[in-house]
C-alpha positions as CSV (number, residue, x, y, z in Angstrom):
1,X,8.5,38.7,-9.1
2,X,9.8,36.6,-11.9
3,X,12.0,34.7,-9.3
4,X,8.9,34.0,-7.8
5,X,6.9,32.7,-10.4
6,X,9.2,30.2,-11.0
7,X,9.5,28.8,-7.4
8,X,5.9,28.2,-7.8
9,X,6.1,26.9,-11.2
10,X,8.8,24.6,-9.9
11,X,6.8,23.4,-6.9
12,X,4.0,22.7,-8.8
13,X,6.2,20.1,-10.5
14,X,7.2,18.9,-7.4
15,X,4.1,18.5,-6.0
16,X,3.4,14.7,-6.6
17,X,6.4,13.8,-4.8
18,X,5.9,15.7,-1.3
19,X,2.3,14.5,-1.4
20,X,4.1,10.7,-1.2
21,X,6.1,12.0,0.8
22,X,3.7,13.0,3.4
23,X,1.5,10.0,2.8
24,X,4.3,7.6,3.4
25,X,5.2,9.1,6.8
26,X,0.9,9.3,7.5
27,X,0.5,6.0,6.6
28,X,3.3,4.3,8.5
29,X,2.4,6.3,11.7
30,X,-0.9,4.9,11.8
31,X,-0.2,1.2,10.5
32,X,2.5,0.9,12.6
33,X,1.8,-0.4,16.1
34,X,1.4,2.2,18.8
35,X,2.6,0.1,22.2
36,X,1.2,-2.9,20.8
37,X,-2.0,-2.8,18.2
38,X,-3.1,0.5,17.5
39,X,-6.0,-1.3,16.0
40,X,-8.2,-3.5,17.3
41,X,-11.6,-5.3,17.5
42,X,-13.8,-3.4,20.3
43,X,-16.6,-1.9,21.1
44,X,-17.3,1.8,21.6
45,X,-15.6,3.1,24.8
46,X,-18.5,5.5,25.3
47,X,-21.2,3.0,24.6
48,X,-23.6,1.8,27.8
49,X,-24.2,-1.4,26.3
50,X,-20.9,-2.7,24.7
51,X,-22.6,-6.2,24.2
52,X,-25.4,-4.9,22.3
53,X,-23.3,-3.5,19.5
54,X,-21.4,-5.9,17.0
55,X,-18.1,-6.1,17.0
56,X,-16.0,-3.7,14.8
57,X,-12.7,-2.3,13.7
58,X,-12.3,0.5,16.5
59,X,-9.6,2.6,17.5
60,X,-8.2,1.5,20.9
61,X,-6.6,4.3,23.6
62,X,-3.3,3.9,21.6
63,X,-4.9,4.6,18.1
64,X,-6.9,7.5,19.2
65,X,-4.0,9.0,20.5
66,X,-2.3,8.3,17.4
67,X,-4.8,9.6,15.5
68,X,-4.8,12.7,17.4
69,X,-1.3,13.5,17.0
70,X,-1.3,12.2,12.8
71,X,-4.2,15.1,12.2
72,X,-2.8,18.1,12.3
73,X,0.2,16.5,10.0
74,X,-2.1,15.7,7.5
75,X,-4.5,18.6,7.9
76,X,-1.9,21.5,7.2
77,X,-0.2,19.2,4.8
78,X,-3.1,18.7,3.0
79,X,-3.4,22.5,3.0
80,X,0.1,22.7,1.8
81,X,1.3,20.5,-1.2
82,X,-2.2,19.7,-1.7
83,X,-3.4,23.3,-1.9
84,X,-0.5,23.2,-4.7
85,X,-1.9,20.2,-6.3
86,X,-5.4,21.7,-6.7
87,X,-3.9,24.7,-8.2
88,X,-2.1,22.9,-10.7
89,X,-5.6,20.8,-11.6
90,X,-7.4,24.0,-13.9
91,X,-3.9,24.7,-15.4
92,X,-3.2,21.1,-16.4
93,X,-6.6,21.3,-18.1
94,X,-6.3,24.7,-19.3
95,X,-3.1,23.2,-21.5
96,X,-5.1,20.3,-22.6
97,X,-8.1,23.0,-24.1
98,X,-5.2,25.1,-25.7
99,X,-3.6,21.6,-27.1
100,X,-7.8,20.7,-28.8
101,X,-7.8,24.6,-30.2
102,X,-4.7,24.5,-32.2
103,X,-6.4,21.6,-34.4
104,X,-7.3,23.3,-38.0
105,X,-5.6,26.5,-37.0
106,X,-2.8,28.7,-38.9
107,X,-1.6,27.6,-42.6
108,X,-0.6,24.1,-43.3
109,X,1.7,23.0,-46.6
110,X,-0.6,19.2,-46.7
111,X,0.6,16.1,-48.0
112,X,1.3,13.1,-46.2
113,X,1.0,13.3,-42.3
114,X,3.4,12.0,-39.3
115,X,1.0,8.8,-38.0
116,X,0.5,10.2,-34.7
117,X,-0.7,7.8,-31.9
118,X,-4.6,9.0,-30.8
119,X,-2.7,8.5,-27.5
120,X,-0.3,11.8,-28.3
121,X,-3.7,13.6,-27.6
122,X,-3.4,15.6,-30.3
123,X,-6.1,17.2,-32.1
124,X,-5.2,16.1,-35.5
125,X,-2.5,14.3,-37.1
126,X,0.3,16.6,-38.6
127,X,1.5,17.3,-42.0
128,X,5.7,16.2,-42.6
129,X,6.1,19.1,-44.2
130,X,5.0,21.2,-41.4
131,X,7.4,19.3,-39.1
132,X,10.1,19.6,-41.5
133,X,9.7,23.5,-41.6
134,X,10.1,23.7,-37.6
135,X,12.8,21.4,-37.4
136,X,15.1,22.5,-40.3
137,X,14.8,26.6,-38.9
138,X,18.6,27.8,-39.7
139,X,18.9,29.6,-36.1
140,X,20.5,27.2,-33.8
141,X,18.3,26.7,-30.4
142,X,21.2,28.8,-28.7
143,X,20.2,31.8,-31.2
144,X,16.7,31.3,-30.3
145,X,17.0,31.6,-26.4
146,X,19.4,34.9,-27.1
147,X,17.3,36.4,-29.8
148,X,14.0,36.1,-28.1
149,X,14.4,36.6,-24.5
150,X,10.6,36.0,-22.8
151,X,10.4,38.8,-20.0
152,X,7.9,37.5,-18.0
153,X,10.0,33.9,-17.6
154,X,12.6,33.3,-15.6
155,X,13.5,29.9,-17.4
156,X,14.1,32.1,-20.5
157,X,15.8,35.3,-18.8
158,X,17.8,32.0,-16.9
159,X,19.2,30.4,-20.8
160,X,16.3,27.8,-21.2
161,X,14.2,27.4,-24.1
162,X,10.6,28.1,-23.4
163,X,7.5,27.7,-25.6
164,X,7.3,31.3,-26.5
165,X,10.6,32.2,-27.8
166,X,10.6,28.2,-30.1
167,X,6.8,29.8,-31.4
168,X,8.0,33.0,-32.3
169,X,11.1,32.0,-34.1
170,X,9.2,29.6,-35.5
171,X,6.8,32.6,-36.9
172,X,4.5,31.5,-39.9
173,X,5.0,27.8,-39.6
174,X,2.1,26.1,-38.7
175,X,1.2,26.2,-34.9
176,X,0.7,22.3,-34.5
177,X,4.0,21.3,-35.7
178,X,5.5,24.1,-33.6
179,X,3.7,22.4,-30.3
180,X,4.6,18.8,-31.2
181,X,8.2,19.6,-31.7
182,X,8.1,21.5,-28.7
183,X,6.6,18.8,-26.8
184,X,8.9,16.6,-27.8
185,X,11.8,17.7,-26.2
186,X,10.1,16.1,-22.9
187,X,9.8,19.3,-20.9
188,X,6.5,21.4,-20.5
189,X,8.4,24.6,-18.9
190,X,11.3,25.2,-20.6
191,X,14.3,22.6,-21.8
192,X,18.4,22.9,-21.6
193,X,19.6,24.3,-25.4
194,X,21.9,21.2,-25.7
195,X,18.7,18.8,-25.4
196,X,16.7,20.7,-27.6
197,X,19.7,20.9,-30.3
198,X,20.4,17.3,-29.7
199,X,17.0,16.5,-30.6
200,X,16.5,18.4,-33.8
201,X,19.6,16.7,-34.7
202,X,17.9,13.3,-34.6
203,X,15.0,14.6,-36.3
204,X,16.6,16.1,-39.4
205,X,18.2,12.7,-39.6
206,X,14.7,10.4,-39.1
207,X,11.7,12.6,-39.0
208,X,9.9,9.4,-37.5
209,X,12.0,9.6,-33.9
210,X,9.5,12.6,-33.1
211,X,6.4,10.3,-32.5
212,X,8.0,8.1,-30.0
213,X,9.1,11.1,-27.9
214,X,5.8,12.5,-28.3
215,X,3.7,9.3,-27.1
216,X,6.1,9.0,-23.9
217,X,5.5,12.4,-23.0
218,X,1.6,12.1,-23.6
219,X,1.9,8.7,-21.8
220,X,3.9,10.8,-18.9
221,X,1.7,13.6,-18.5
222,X,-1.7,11.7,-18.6
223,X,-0.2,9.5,-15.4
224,X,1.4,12.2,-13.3
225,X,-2.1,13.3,-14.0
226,X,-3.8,10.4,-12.5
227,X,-1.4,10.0,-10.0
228,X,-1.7,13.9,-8.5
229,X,-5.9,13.2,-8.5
230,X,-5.1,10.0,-6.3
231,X,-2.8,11.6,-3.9
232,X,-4.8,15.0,-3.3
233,X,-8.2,12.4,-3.0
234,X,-5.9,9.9,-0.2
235,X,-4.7,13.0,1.6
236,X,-8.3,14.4,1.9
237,X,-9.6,10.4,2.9
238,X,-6.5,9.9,5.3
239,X,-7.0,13.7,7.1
240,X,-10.6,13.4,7.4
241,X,-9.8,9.7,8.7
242,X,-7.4,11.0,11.4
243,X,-9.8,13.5,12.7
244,X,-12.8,11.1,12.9
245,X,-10.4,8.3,14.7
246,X,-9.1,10.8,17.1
247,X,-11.8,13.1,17.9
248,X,-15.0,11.0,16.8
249,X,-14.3,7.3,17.5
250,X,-17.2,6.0,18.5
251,X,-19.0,8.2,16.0
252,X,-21.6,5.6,14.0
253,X,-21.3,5.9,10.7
254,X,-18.0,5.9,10.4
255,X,-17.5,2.4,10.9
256,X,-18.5,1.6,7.6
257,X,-18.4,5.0,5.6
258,X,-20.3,6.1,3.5
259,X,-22.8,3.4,3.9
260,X,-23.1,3.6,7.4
261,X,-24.1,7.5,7.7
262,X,-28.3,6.5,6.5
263,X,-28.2,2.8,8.0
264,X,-26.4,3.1,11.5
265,X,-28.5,5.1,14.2
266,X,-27.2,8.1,14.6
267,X,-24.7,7.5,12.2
268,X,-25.9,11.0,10.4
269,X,-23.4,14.4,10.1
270,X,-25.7,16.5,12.0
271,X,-24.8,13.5,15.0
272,X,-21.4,14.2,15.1
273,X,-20.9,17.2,17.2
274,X,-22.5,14.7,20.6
275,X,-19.6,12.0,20.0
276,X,-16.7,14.4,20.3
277,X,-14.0,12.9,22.7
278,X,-11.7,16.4,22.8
């Protein structure tokens, strides 16, 4: 359902910030002391000769147990938000390919371009007079969102502006000035009429208040990027962490992983299975 669509749409947004959520809460459970240190320098309790192995940064009874119960937190939290996160991956990517193939695309009127930053990401710099055309449009951004209602959006059917209904009342203009003023108005979804309106405003006044708004919203996207790629990669590292801690402790080559999987003695995967603890 459309209602649907935009729960998902929404969560996707949301994502970055239950993923620190979760790894806040993972990371303090197994930092924090557990009945003294969770963590501390021993040997393997399985290991027949404790004084022939060197010393190391083992879990004790405590951390195990800790381990143990932090697992399954981050194991179906992972599969959760971090599911999401993956999901949202080929789509940010898929924008950023649809961004490159608007460069050279539709009819232009030339002359003297806006200055863009190479950091906009944009495919090509764009003609004023292209701007201009999208910006001085005589229907009001409240005329737009009535006049071309988007089905398939519940932003749109809900009284935001979306993408689709600014491109098609913006019909014939070129379709890189129609994305950059769009992308401008600091939402990727759909935007509130008033901020839209409030922003064409500025722009009809000083054409050259686009390219700020432009750059921060490049500058935005390209670190909630980076940031989603380092939380789904710590979530993986933590969860995979919890279970070798808790189930696997005296498990070779994790002590110093990766490394320690081809120089440790049975430090290999296929050794694994023989150092479960249950």
């Amino acid at each position: 359902s459309l209602h649907s669509s935009f729960l998902v749409e929404e969560m996707k947004h949301k994502t970055g910030i239950l993923t620190v959520a979760q790894a806040l809460i993972g990371m303090t459970w197994l930092l924090l002391p557990q009945e003294g240190a969770a963590f501390l320098p021993t040997q393997p309790s399985h290991s027949p000769h404790p004084h022939s192995l060197r010393m190391g940064w083992i879990p004790t009874t405590e951390g195990v147990a800790a381990a143990k119960v932090a697992f399954p937190i981050w194991f179906f939290g992972s599969l959760g938000s971090g599911g999401l996160a993956r999901s949202a991956i080929p789509n940010i990517i898929e924008e950023w390919k649809s961004l490159q193939r608007l460069g050279g695309v539709g009819p232009t009127l030339g002359g003297p371009t806006l200055g863009l930053s190479p950091y906009c990401g944009y495919p090509e710099d764009i003609a004023i007079a292209d701007v201009k055309k999208v910006i001085n449009n005589r229907r009001s951004i409240e005329q737009i969102v009535k006049q071309f209602p988007i089905e398939e959006s519940y932003l749109s059917l809900s009284g935001y502006l979306t993408y689709d209904a600014f491109a098609l009342a913006n019909e014939g203009a070129n379709p890189l000035a129609i994305k950059a003023v769009f992308d401008s108005f600091g939402k990727p979804s759909g935007v509130e009429p008033s901020i839209a309106q409030e922003r064409l405003d500025q722009y009809r006044q000083d054409i050259d208040l686009l390219k700020p708004n432009l750059l921060q919203k490049a500058i935005g996207d390209f670190g909630a990027g980076i940031t989603l790629l380092f939380l789904v990669g710590l979530a993986d590292v933590v969860t995979s962490t919890c279970l070798y801690r808790g189930y696997f402790p005296d498990w070779p080559g994790g002590r110093n992983f990766p490394w320690s999987v081809f120089t440790e003695v049975d430090g290999g995967f296929r050794d694994i299975p023989q150092y479960w603890t249950g």
